[in-house]
C-alpha positions as protocol buffer text, in pm:
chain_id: "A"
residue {
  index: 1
  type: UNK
  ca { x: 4875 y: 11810 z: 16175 }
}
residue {
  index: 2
  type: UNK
  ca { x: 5135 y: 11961 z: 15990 }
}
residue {
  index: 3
  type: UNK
  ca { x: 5268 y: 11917 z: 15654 }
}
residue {
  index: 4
  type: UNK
  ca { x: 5603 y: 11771 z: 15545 }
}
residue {
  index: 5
  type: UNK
  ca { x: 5797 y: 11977 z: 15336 }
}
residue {
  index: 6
  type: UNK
  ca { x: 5982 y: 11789 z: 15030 }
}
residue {
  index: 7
  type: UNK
  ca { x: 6257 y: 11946 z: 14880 }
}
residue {
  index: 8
  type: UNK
  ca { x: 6439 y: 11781 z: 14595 }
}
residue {
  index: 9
  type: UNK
  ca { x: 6748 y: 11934 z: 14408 }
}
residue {
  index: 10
  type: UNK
  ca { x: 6740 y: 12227 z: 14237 }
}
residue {
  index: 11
  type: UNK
  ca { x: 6873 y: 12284 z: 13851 }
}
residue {
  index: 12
  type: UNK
  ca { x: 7208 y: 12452 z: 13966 }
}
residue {
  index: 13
  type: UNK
  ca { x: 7291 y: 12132 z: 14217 }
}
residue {
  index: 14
  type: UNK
  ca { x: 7183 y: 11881 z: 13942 }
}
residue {
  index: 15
  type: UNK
  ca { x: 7396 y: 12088 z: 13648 }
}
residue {
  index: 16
  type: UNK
  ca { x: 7689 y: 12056 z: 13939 }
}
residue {
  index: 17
  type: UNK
  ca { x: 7693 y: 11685 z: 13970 }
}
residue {
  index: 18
  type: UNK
  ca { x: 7684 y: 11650 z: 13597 }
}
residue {
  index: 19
  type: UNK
  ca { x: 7990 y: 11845 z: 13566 }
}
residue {
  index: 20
  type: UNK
  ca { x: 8177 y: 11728 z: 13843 }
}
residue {
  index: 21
  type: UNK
  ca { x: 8108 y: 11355 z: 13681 }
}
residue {
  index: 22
  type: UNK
  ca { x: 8195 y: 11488 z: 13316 }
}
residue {
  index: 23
  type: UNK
  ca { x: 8501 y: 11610 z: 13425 }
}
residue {
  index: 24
  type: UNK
  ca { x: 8600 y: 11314 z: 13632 }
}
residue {
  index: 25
  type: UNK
  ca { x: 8513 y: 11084 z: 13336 }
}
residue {
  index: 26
  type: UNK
  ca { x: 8728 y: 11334 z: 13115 }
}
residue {
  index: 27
  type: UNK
  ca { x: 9059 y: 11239 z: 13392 }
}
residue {
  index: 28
  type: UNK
  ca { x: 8968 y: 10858 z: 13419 }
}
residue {
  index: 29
  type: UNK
  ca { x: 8860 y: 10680 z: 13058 }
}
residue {
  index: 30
  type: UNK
  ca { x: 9233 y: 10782 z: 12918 }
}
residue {
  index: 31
  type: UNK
  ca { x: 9357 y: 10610 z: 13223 }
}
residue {
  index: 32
  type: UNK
  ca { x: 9134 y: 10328 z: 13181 }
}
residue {
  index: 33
  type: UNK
  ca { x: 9244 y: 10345 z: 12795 }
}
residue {
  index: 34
  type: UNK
  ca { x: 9587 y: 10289 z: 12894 }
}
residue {
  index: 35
  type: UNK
  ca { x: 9563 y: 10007 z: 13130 }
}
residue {
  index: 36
  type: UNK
  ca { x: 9353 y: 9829 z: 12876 }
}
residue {
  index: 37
  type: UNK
  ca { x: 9642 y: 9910 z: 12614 }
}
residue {
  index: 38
  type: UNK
  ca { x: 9938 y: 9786 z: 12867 }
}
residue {
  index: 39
  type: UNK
  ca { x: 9714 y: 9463 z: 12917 }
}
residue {
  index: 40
  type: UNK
  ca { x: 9726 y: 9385 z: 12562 }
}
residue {
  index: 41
  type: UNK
  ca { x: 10063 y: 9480 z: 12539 }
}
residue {
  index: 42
  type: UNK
  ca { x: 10160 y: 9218 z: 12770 }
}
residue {
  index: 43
  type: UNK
  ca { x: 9941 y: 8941 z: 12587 }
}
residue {
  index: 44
  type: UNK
  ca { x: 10105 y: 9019 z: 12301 }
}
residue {
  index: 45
  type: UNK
  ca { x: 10493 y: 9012 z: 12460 }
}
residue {
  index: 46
  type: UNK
  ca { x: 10350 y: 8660 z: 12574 }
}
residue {
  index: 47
  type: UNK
  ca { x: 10268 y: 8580 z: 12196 }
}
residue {
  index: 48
  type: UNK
  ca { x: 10607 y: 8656 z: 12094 }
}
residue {
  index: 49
  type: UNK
  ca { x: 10755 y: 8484 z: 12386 }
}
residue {
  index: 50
  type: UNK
  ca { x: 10585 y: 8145 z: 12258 }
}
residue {
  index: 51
  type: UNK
  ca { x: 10673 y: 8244 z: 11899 }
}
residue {
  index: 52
  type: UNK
  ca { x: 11083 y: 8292 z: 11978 }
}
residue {
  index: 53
  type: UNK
  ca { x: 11069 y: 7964 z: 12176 }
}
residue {
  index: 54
  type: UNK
  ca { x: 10917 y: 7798 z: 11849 }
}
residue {
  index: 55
  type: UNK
  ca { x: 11184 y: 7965 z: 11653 }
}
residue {
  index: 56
  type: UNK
  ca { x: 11417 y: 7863 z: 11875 }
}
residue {
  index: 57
  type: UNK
  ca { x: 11283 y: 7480 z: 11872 }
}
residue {
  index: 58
  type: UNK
  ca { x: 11299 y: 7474 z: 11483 }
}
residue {
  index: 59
  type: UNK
  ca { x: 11644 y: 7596 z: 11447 }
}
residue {
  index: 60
  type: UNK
  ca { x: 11755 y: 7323 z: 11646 }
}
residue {
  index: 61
  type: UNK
  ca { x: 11551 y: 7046 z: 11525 }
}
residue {
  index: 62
  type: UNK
  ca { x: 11683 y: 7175 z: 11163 }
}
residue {
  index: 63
  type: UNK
  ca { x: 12088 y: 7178 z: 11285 }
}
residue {
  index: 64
  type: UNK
  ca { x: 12116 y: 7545 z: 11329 }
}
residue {
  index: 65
  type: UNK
  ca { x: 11954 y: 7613 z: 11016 }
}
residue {
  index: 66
  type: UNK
  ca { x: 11711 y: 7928 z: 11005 }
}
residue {
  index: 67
  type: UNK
  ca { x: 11393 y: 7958 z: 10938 }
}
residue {
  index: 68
  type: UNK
  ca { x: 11269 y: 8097 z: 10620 }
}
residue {
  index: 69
  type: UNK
  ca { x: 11050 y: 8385 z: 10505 }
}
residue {
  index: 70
  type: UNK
  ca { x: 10895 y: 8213 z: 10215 }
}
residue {
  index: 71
  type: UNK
  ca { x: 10985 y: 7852 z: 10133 }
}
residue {
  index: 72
  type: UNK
  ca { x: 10901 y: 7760 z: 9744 }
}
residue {
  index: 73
  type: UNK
  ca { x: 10950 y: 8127 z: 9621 }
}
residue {
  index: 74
  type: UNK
  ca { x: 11067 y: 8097 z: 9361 }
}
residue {
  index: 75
  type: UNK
  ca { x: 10903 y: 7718 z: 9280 }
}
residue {
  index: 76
  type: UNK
  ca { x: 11196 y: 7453 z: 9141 }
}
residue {
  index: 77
  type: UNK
  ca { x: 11168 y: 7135 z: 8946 }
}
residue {
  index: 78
  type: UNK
  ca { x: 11485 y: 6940 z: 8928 }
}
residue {
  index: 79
  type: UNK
  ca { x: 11701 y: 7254 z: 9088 }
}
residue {
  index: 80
  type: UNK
  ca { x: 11537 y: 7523 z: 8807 }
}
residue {
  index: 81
  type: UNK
  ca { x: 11369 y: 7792 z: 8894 }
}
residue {
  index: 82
  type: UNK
  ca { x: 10989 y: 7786 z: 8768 }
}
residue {
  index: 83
  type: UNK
  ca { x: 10787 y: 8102 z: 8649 }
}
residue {
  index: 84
  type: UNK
  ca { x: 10500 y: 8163 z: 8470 }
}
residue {
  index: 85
  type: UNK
  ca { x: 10164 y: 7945 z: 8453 }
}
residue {
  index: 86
  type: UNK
  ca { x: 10169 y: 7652 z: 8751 }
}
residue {
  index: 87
  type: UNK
  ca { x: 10287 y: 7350 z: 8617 }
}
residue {
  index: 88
  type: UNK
  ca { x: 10079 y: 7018 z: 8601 }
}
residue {
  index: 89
  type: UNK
  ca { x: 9974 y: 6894 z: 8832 }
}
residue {
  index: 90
  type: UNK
  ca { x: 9989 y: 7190 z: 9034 }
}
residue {
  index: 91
  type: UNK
  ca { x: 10007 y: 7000 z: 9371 }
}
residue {
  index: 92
  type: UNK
  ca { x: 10414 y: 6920 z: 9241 }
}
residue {
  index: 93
  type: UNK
  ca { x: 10506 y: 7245 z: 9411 }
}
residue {
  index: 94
  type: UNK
  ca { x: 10407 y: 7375 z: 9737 }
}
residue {
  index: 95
  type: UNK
  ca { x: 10462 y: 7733 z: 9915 }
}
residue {
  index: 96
  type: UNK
  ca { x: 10383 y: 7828 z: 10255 }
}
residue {
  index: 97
  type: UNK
  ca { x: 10563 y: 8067 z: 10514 }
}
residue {
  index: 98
  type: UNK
  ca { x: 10757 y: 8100 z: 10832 }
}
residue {
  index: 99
  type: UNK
  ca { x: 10412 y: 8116 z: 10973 }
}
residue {
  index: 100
  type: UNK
  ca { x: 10329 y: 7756 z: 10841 }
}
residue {
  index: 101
  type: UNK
  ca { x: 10667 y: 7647 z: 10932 }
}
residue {
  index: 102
  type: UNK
  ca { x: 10654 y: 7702 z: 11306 }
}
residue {
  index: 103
  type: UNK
  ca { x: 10254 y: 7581 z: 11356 }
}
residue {
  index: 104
  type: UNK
  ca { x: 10411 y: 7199 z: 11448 }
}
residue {
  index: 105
  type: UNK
  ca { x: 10595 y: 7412 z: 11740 }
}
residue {
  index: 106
  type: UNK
  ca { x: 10301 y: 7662 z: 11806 }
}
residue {
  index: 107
  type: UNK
  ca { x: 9970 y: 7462 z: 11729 }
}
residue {
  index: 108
  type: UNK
  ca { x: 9768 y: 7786 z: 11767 }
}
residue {
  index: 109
  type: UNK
  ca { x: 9750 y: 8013 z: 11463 }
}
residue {
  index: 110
  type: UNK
  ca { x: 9607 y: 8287 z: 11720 }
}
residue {
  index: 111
  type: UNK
  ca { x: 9952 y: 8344 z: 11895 }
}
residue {
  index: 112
  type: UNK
  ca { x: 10048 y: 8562 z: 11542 }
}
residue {
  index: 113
  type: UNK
  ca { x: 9794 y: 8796 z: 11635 }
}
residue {
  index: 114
  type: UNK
  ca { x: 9869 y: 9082 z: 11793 }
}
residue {
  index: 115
  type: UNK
  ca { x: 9549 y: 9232 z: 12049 }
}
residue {
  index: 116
  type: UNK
  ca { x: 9654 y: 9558 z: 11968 }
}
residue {
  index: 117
  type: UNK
  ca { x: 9704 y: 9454 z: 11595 }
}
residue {
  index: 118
  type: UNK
  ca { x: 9422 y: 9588 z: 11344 }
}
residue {
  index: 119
  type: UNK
  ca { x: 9529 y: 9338 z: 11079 }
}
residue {
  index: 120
  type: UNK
  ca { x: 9654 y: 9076 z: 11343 }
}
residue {
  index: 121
  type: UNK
  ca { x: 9258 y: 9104 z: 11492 }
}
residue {
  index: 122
  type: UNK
  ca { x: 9063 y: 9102 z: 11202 }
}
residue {
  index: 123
  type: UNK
  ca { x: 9025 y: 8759 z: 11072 }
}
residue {
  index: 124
  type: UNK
  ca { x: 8911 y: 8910 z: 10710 }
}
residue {
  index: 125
  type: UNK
  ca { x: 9256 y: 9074 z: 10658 }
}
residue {
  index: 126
  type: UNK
  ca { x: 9447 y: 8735 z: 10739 }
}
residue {
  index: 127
  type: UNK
  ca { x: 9703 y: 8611 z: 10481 }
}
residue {
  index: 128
  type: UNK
  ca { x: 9699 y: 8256 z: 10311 }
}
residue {
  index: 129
  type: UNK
  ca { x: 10000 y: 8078 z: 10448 }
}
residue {
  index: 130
  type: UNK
  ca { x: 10054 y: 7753 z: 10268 }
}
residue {
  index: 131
  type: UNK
  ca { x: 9914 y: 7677 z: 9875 }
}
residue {
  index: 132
  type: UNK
  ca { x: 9986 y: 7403 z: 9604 }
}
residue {
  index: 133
  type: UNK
  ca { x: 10085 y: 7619 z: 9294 }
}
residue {
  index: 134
  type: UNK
  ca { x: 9767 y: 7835 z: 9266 }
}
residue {
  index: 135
  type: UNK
  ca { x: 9509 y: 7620 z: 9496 }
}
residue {
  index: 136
  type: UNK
  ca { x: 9478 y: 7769 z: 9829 }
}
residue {
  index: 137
  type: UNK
  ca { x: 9472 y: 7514 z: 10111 }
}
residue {
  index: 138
  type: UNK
  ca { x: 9252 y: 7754 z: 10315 }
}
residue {
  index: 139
  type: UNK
  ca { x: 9536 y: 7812 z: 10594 }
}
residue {
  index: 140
  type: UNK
  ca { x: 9506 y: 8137 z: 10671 }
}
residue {
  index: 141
  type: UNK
  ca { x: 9690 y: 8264 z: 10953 }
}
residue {
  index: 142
  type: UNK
  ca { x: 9723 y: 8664 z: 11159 }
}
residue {
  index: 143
  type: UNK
  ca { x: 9973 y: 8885 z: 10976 }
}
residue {
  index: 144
  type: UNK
  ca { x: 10052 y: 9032 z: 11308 }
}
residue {
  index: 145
  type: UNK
  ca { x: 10413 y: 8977 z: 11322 }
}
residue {
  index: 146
  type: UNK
  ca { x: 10676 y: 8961 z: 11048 }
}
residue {
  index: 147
  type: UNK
  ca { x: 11050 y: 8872 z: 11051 }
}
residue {
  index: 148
  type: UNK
  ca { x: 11342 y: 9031 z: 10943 }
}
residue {
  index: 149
  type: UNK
  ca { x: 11396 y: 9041 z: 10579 }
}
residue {
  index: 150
  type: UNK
  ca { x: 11793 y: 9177 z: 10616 }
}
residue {
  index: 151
  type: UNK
  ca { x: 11870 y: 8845 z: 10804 }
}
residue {
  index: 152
  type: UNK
  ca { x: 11567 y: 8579 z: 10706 }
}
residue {
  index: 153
  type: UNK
  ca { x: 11562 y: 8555 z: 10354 }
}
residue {
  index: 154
  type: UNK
  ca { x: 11374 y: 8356 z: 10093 }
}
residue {
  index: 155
  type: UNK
  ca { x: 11406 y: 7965 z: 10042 }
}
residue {
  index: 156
  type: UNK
  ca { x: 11523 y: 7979 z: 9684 }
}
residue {
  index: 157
  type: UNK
  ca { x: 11602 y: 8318 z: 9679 }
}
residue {
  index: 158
  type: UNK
  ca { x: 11898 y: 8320 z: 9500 }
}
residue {
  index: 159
  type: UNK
  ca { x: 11740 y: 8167 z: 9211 }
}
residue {
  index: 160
  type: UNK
  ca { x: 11511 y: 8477 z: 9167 }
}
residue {
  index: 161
  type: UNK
  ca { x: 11810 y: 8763 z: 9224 }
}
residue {
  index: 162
  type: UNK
  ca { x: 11666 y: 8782 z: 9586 }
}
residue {
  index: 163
  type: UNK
  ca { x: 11742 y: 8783 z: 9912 }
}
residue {
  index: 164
  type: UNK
  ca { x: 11835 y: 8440 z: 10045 }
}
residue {
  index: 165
  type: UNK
  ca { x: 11925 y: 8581 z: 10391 }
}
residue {
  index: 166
  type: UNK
  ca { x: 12169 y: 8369 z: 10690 }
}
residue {
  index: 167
  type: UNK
  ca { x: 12141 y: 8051 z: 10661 }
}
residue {
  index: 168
  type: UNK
  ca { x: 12253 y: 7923 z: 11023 }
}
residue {
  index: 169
  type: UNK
  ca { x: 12208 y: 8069 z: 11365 }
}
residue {
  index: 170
  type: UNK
  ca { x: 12605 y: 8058 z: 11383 }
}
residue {
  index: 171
  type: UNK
  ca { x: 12586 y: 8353 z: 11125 }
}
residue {
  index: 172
  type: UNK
  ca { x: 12416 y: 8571 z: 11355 }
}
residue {
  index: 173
  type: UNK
  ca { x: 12768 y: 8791 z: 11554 }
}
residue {
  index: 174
  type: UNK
  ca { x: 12504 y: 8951 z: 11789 }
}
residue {
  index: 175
  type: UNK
  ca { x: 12199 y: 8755 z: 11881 }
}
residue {
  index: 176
  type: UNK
  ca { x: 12126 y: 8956 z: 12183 }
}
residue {
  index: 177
  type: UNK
  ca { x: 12092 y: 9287 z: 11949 }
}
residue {
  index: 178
  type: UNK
  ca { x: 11981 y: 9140 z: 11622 }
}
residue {
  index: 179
  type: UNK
  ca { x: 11595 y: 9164 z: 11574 }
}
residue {
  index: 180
  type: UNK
  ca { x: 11400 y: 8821 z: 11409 }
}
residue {
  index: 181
  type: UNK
  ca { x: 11074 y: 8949 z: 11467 }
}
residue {
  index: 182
  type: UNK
  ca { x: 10849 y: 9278 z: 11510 }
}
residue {
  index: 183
  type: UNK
  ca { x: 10506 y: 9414 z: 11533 }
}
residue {
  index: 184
  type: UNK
  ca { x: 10382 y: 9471 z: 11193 }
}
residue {
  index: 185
  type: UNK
  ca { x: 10066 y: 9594 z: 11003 }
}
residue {
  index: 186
  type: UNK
  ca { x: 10181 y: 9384 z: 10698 }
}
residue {
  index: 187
  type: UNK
  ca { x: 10000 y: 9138 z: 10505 }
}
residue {
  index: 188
  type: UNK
  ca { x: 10331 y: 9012 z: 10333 }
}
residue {
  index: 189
  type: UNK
  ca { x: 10569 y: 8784 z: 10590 }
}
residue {
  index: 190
  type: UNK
  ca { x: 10841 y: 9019 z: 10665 }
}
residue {
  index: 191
  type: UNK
  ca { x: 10978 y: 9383 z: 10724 }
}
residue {
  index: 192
  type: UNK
  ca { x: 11322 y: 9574 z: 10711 }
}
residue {
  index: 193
  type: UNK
  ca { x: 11492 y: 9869 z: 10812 }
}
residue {
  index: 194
  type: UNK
  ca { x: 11370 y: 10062 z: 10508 }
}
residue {
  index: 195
  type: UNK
  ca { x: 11015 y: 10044 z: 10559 }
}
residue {
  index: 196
  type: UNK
  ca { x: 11051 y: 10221 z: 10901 }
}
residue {
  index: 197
  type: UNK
  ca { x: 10858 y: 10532 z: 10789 }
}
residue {
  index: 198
  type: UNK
  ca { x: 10576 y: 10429 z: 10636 }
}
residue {
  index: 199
  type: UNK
  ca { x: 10195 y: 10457 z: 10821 }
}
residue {
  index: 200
  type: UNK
  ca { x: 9858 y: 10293 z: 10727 }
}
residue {
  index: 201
  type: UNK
  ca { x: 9694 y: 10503 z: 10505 }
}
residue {
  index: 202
  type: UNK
  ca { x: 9341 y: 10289 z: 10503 }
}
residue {
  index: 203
  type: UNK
  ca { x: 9225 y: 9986 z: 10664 }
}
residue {
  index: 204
  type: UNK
  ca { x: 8938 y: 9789 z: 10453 }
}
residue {
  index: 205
  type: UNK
  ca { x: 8704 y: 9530 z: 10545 }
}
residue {
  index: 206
  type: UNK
  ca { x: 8742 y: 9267 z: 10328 }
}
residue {
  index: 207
  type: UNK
  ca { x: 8641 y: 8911 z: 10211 }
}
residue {
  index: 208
  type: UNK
  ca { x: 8941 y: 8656 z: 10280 }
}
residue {
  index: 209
  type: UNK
  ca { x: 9109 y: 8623 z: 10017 }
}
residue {
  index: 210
  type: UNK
  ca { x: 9036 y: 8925 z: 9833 }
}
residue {
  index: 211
  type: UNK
  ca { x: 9363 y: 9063 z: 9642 }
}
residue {
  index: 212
  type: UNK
  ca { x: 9590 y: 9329 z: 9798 }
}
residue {
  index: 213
  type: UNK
  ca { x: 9816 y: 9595 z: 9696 }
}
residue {
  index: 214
  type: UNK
  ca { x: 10069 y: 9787 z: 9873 }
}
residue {
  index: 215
  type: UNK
  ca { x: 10239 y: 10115 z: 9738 }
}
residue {
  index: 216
  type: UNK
  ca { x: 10444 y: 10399 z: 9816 }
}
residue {
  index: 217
  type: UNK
  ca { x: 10146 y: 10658 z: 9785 }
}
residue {
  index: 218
  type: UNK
  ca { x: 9765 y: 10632 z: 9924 }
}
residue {
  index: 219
  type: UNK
  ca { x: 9523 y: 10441 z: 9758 }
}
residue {
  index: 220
  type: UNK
  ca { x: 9414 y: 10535 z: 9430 }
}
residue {
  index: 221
  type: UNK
  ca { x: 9690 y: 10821 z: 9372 }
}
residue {
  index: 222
  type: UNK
  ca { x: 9778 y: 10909 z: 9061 }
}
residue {
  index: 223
  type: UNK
  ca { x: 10133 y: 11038 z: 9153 }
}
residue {
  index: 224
  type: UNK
  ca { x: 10479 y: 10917 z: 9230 }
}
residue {
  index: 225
  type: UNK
  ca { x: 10554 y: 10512 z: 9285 }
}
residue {
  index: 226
  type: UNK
  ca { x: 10501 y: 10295 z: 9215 }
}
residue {
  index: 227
  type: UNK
  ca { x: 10166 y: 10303 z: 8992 }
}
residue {
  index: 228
  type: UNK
  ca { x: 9820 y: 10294 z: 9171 }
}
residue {
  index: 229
  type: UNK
  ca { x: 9677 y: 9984 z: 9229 }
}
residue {
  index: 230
  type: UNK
  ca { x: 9498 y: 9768 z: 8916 }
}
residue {
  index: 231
  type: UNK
  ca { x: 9098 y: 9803 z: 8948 }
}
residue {
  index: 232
  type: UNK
  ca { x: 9105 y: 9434 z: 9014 }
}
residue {
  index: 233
  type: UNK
  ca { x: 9339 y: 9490 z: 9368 }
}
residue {
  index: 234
  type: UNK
  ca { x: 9263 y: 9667 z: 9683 }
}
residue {
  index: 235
  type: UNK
  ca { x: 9493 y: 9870 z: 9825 }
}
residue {
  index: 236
  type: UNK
  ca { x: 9510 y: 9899 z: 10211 }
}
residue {
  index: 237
  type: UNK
  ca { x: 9827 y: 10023 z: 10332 }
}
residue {
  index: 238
  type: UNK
  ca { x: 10130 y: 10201 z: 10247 }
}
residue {
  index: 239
  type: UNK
  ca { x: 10476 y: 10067 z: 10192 }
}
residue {
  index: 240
  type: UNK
  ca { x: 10566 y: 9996 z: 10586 }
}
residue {
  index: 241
  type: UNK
  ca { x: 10645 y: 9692 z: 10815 }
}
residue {
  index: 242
  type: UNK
  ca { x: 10693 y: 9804 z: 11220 }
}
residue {
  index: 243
  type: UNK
  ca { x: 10470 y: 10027 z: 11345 }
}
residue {
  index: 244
  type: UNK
  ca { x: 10404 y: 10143 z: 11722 }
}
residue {
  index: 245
  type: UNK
  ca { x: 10098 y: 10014 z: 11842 }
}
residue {
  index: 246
  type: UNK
  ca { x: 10162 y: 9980 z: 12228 }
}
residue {
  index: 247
  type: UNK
  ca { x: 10164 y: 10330 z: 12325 }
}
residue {
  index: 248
  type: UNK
  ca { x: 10399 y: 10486 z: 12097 }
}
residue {
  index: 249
  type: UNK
  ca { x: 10659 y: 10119 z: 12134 }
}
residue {
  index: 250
  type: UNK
  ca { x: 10694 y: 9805 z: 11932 }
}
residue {
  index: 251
  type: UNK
  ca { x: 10761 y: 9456 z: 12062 }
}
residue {
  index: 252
  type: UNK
  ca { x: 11071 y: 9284 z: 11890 }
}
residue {
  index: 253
  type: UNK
  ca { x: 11228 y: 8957 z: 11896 }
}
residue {
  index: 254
  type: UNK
  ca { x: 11587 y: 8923 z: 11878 }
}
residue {
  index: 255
  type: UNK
  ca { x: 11783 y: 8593 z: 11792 }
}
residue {
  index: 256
  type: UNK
  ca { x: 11844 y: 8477 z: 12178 }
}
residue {
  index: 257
  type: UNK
  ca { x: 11495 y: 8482 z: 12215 }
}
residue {
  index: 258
  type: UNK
  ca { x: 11408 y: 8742 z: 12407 }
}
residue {
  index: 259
  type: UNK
  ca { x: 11146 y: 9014 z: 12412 }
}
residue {
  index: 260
  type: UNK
  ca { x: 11198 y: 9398 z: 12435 }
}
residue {
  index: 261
  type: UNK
  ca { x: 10964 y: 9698 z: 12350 }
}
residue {
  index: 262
  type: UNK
  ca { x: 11103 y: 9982 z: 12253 }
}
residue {
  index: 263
  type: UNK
  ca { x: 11090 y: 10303 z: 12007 }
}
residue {
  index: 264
  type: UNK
  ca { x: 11116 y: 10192 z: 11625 }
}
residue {
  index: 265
  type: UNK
  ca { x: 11339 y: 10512 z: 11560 }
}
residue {
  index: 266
  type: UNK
  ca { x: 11613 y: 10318 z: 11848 }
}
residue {
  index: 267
  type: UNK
  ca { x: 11653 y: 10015 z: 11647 }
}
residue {
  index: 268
  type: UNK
  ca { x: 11821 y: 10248 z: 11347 }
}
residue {
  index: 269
  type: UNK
  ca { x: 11996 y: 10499 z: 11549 }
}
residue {
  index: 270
  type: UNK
  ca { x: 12286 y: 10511 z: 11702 }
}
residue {
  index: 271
  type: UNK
  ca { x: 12303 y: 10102 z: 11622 }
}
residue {
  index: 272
  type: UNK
  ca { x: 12123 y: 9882 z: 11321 }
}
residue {
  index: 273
  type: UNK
  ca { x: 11948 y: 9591 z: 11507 }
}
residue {
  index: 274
  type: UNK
  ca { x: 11791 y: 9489 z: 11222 }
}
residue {
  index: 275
  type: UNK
  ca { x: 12176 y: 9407 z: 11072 }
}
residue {
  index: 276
  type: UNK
  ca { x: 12081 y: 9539 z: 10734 }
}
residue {
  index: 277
  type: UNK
  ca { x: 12444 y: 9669 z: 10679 }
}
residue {
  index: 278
  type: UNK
  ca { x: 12264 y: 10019 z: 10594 }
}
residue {
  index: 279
  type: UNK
  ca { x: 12531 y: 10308 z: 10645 }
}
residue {
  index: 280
  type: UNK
  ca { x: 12523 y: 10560 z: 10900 }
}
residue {
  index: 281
  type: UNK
  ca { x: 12371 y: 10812 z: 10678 }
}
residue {
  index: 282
  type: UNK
  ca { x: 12097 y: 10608 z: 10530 }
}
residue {
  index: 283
  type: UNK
  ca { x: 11988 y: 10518 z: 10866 }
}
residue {
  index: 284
  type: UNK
  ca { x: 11952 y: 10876 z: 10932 }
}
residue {
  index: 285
  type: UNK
  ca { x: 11759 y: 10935 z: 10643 }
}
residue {
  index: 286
  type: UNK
  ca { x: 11527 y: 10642 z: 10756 }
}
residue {
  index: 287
  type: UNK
  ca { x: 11466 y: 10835 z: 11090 }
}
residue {
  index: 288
  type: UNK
  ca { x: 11391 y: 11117 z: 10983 }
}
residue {
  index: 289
  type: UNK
  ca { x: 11146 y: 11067 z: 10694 }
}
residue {
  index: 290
  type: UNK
  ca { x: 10941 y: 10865 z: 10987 }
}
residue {
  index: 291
  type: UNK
  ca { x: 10571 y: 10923 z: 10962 }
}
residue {
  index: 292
  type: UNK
  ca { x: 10404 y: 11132 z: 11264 }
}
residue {
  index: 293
  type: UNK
  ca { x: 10259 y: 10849 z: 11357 }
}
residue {
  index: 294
  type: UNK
  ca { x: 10602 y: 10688 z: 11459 }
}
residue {
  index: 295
  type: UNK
  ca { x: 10741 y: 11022 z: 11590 }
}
């Protein structure tokens, strides 16, 4: 009776098939990275789809009118501009944003979230939409996407030597190349052409509602502007609106509604699609003080 030999692999076989997977997991998880990225770039082209057509809906249900960045900023009573301590009762004056404004249209606050968004995504970093003087009504909403400060201006704006923006669809001489909306990283409603160059610097985790500061320079710097944040604040980005989060393009709206990615460097140069009346050179100068990151 003889005996069966058993032979089982030997070290050199088994250190082969480990390499031969290692490297084929080196060639497929970036692929796999970037079909998981184009997936969520498409979700989020969907959000902005719903969030033009809501746009759209309240421009016409308001006769043209546009929608605001900030309604209530600065507060009025009887046409005059209030500052200072919140008058009494403090429910007299409410402020909410464009965010607010367009729920009746959207009825999901998750839409303003970006997937690929790490503010949009994390509830803790959401920003309080709607208040009575200074009592939060607890609506917070994504700060994924922010409009267009050199066209949508502030509701009272005027009053407080800002921005009061278009006032009427009409205004707009180039929907089709005229940007409403983009991607952000902002906690703050809007962005413009001159915060093109900025990148995150940190990202916290932090309680909702905890106070925020944005600057110029990384948290906690003790050089150029503006000053570091107060002990009180958190700091958790620097100055910037767009960024590229969908491999290396941003998602836009423009004013007829529709959707485009593209390169945040090709909405200064050669034409300004954010409208900002910025000159040529300026423009330039936006481009190329751009952050790596944006490059």
């Amino acid at each position: 009776m003889s005996k069966r030999m058993l032979k089982g692999f030997t070290l050199i076989e088994l250190l082969v098939v480990i390499a031969i997977i290692a490297i084929l997991a080196a060639i497929l998880f970036p692929v796999f990275a970037q079909a998981r990225e184009k997936a969520r770039a498409i979700s989020c082209v969907s959000n902005m789809k719903n969030i033009g057509l809501a746009l759209a809906m309240y421009t016409v249900d308001y006769d043209d009118g546009l929608i605001k960045e900030y309604y209530g900023f600065p507060p009025t009573i009887n046409g005059n501009a209030q500052w200072g301590p919140a008058p009494t009762p403090p429910t007299t004056i409410q402020y909410y944003s464009w965010r607010y404004a367009i729920q009746p249209y959207l009825k999901n606050v998750n839409v303003l979230a970006c997937p690929s968004n790490p503010v949009g995504n994390n509830p803790n970093l959401w920003t309080n939409s709607v208040s009575y003087a200074s009592s939060s009504l607890g609506q917070w909403v994504p700060g994924g996407y922010c409009v267009n400060q050199d066209v949508i201006g502030f509701a009272n704006g005027a009053e407080a030597g800002l921005s009061s923006g278009l006032n009427l669809d009409s205004d707009i001489t180039d929907p089709s190349n005229t940007i409403i909306v983009a991607d952000c990283r902002w906690i703050w409603n809007d962005t413009k052409i001159n915060w093109i160059y900025g990148a995150m610097v940190t990202q916290a985790s932090l309680p909702q509602g905890s106070s925020y500061e944005a600057g110029t320079t990384p948290c906690g710097s003790t050089s150029g502007p503006p000053a570091p944040p107060a002990s009180t604040d958190t700091c958790i980005y620097d100055l910037q609106g767009a960024f590229q989060p969908h491999q290396a393009f941003v998602n836009f709206i423009f004013f007829d509604s529709h959707v485009k990615a593209q390169k945040l460097a090709a909405t200064a140069l050669p034409n300004d699609l954010w409208d900002s009346g910025q000159p040529l050179n300026s423009r330039v100068s936006f481009v190329q003080g751009m952050h790596t990151e944006y490059q």
